[in-house]
TORKERO-186333 format. One record per residue (C-alpha): x, y, z; residue number from 1; residue in one letter. Coordinates in steps of 0.05 Angstrom, whole numbers. Example, Ala and Ser with C-alpha at 12.3 -4.5 7.8 and 13.67 -1.06 7.14 Angstrom:
// residues 2
<<246,-90,156>,1,'A'>,
<<273,-21,143>,2,'S'>,
//
This chain:
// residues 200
<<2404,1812,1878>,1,'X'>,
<<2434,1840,1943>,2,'X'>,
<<2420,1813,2011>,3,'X'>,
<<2359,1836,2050>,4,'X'>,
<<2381,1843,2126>,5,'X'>,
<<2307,1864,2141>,6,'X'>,
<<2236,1825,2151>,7,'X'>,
<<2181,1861,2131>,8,'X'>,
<<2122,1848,2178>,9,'X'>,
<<2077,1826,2131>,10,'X'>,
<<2016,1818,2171>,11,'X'>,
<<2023,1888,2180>,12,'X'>,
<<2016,1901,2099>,13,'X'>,
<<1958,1850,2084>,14,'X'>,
<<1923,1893,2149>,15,'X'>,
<<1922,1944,2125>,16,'X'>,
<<1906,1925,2053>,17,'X'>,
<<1846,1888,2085>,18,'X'>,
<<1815,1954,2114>,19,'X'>,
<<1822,1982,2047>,20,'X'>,
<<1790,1929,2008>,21,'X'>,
<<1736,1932,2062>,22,'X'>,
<<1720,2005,2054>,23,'X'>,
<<1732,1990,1978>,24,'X'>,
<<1674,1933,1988>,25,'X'>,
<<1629,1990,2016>,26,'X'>,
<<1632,2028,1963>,27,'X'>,
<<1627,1984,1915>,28,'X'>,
<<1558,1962,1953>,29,'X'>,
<<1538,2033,1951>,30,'X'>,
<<1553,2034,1873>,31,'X'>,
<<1583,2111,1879>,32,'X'>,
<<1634,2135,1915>,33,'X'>,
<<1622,2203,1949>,34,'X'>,
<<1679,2255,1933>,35,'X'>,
<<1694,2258,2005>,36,'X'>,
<<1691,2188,2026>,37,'X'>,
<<1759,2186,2073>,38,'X'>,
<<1773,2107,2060>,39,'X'>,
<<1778,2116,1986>,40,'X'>,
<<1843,2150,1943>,41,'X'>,
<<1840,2229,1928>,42,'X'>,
<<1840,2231,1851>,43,'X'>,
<<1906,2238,1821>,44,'X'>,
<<1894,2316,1804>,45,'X'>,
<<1881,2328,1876>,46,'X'>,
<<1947,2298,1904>,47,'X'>,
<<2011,2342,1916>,48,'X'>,
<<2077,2307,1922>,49,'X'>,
<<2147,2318,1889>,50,'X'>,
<<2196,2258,1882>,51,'X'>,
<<2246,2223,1844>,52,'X'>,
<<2256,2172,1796>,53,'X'>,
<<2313,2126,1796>,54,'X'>,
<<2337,2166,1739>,55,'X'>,
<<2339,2225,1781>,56,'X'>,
<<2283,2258,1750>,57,'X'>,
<<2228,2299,1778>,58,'X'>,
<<2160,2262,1785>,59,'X'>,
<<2100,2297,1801>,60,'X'>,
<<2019,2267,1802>,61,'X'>,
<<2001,2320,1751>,62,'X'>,
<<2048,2264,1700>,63,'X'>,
<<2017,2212,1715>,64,'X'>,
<<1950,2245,1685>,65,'X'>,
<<1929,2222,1614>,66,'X'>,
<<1948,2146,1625>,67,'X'>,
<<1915,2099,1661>,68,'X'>,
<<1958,2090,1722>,69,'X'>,
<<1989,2026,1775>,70,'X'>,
<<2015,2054,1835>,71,'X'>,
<<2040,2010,1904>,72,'X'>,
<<2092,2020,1958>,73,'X'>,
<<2150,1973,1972>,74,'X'>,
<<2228,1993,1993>,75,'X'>,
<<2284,1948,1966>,76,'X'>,
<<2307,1916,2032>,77,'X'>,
<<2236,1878,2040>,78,'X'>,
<<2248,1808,2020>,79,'X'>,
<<2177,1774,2007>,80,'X'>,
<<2114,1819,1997>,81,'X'>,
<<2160,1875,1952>,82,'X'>,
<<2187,1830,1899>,83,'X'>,
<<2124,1778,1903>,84,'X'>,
<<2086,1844,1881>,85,'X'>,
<<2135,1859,1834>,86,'X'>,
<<2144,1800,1802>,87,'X'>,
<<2064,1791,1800>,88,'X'>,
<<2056,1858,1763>,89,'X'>,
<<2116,1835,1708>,90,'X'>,
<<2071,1776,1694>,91,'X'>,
<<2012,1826,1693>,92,'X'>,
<<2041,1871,1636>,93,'X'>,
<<2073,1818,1606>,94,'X'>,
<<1997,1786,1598>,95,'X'>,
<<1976,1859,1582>,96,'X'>,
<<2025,1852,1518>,97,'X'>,
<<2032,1921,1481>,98,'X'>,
<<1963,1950,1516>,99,'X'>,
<<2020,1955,1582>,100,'X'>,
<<2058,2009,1546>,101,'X'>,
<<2004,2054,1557>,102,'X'>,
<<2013,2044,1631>,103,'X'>,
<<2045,2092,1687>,104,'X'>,
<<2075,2040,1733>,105,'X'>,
<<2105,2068,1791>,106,'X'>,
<<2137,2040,1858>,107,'X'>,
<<2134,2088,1909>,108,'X'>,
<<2191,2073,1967>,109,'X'>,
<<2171,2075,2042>,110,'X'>,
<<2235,2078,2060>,111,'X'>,
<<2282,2139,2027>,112,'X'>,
<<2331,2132,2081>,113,'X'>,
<<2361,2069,2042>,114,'X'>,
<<2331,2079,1976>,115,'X'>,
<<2361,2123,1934>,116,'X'>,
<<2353,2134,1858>,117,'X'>,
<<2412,2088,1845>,118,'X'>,
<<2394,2033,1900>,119,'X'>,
<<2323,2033,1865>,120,'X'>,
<<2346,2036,1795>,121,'X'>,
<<2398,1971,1814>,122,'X'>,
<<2333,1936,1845>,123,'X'>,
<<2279,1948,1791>,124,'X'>,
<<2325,1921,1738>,125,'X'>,
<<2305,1852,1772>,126,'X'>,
<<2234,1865,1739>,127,'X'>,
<<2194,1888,1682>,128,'X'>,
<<2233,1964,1657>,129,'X'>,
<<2161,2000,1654>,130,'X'>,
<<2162,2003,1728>,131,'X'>,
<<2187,2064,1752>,132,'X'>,
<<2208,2075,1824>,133,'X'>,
<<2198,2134,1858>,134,'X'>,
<<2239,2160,1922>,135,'X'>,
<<2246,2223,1963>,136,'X'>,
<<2245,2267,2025>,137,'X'>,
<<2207,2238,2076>,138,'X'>,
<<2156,2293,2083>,139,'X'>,
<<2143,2277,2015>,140,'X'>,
<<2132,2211,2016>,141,'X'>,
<<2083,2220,2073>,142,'X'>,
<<2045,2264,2031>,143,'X'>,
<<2044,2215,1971>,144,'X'>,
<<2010,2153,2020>,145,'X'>,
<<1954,2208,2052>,146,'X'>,
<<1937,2220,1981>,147,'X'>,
<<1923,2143,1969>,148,'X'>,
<<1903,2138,2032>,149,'X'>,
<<1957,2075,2047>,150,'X'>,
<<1996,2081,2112>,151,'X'>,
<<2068,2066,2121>,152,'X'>,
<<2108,2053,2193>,153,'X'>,
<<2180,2047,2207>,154,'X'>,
<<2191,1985,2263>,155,'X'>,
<<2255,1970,2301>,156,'X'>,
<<2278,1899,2288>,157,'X'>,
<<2341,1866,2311>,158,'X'>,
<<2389,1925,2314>,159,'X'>,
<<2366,1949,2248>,160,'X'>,
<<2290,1971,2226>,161,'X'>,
<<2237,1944,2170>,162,'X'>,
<<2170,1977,2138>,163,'X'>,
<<2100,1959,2154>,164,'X'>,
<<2066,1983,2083>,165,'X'>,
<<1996,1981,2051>,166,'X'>,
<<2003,1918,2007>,167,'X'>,
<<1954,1939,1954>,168,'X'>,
<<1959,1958,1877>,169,'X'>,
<<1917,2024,1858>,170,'X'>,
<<1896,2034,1798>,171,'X'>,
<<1869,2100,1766>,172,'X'>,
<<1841,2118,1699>,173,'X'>,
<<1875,2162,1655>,174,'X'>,
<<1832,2221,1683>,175,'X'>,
<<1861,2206,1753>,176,'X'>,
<<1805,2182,1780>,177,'X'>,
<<1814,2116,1829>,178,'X'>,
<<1788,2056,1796>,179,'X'>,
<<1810,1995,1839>,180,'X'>,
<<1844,1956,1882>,181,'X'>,
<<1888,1893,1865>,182,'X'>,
<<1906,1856,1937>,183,'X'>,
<<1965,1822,1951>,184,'X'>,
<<1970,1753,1919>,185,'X'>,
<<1898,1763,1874>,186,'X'>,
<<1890,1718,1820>,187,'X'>,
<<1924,1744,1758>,188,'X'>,
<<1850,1718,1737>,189,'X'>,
<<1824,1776,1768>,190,'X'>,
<<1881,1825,1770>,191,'X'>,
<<1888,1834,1692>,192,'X'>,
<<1815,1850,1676>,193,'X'>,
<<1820,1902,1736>,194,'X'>,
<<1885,1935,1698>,195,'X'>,
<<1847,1933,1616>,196,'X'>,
<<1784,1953,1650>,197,'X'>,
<<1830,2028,1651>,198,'X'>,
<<1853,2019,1584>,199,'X'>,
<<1788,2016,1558>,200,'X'>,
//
């Protein structure tokens, strides 16, 4: 695996994956989720994006939609929270066993200025093949995190720049509708029974 010159700002990530799981814990207290709560994802029907696979394909959210669905942000050049999270969703589906196949898994980059198809597909071959990375104009990408309501920022750092990204895993049922949240480092205890609970 290449060298990473960048640091991702972690603290930055686990933030913002916090206020999430917080507005997450609300509704959950609630028990429903109002359709126009702002803290929670849109369902997948209602999200407009266009990007790319690192097979150069065309991905849009209407695809995802009649398979339960993982989705999380990451770029290649972070060297600890990315590839913990990847690594920790390999175990996942490999725990998963055949029900994983039914899976959309998709890595969506927050930083397209660096990842390109082939720089993603040379990255995800590290991990499990189901996951699919996704890159793209900016402007695109944008529109992908308001839709999931994550939040991405681009930060100077020693003559170069890293990514402060929402550190979560969404998960959708196969209808598109949001489902849960798995946090950053959660017990693959807890983590698997989130991802069957949308297989079921």
């Amino acid at each position: 695996m290449r060298t990473r010159r960048a640091v991702i700002l972690g603290l930055g990530g686990v933030a913002g994956a916090l206020a999430f799981t917080l507005g997450l814990g609300a509704w959950r207290s609630r028990g429903t989720a109002p359709a126009t709560d702002p803290r929670l994802p849109l369902p997948i029907a209602e999200m407009d994006f266009t990007l790319t696979d690192q097979c150069g394909a065309t991905v849009r959210p209407s695809d995802w939609i009649g398979r339960p669905t993982m989705i999380f942000f990451g770029f290649t050049f972070c060297p600890d929270v990315c590839p913990t999270t990847l690594s920790d969703i390999s175990g996942w589906l490999e725990d998963l066993g055949p029900e994983a196949d039914r899976l959309n898994v998709t890595l969506i980059s927050v930083d397209p200025e660096r990842d390109t198809p082939a720089v993603l597909s040379d990255y995800l071959a590290n991990f499990d093949p189901r996951i699919t990375g996704l890159t793209g104009p900016l402007a695109e990408v944008e529109r992908a995190a308001a839709g999931l309501r994550a939040s991405f920022e681009k930060v100077p750092r020693d003559g170069d720049y890293t990514v402060n990204h929402t550190a979560g895993v969404f998960l959708f049922h196969p209808d598109g509708r949001f489902a849960s949240i798995i946090d950053y480092h959660e017990d693959r205890r807890f983590a698997v029974p989130k991802i069957r609970r949308t297989l079921s």
